[in-house]
C-alpha positions as CSV (number, residue, x, y, z in Angstrom):
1,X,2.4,-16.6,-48.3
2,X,-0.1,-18.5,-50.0
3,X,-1.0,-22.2,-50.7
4,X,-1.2,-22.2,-54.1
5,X,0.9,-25.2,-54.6
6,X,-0.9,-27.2,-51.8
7,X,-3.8,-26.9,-53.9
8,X,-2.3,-27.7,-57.5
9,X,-1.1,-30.9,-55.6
10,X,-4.2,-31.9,-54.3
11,X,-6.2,-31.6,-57.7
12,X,-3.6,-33.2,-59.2
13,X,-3.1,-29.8,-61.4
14,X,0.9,-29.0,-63.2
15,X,1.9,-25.5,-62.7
16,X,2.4,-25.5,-67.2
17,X,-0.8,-26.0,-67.5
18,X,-2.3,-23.4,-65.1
19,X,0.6,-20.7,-66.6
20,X,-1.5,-21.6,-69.8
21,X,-5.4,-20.9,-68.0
22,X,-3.5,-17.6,-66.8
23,X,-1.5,-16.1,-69.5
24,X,1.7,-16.4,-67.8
25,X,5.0,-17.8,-68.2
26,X,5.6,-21.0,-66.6
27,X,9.0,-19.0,-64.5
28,X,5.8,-16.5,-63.3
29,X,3.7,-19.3,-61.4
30,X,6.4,-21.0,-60.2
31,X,7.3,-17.9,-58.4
32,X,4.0,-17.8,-57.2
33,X,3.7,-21.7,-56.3
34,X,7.0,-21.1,-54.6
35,X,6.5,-18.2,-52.5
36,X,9.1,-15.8,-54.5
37,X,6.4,-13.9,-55.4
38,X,2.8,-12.9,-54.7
39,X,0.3,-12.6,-57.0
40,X,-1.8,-9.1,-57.1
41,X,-5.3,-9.7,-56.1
42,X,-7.3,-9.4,-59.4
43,X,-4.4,-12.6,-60.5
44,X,-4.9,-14.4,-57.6
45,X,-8.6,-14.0,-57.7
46,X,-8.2,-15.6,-61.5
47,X,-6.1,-18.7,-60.1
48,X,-8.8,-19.3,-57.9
49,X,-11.6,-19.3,-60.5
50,X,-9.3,-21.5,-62.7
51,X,-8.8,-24.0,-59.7
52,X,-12.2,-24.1,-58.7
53,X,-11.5,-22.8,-54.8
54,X,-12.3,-19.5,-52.9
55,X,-9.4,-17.4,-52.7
56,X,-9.4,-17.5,-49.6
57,X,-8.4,-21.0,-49.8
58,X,-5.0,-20.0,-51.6
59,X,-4.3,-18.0,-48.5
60,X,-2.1,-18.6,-45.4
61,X,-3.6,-16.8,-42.4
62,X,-0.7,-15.1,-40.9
63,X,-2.1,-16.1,-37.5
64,X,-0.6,-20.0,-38.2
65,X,2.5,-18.9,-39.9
66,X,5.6,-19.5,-37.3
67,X,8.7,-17.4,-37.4
């Protein structure tokens, strides 16, 4: 899981825009912002550089997910 869609919506960021900064399709990173996918690590390392966060910041710690 990650929180990469908590974080566009806080900078006030549109997924287009950072499929653009990534080289990606749009249908990629909304997979990622909706949780269909999961980025590999070098990727997610490279949305967090675009956004401006740690990467740990785009991550869920499985400790606080319920299920």
């Amino acid at each position: 899981m990650n929180r990469i869609k908590e974080v566009l919506e806080e900078k006030g960021i549109k997924q287009k825009w950072l499929a653009e900064k990534l080289g990606k399709s749009y249908n990629m990173v909304n997979s990622y912002v909706q949780n269909r996918k999961q980025p590999r690590l070098e990727v997610l390392y490279k949305i967090a550089k675009i956004l401006q966060v740690n990467a740990k910041d785009l991550l869920i710690d499985s400790e606080n997910i319920k299920g």
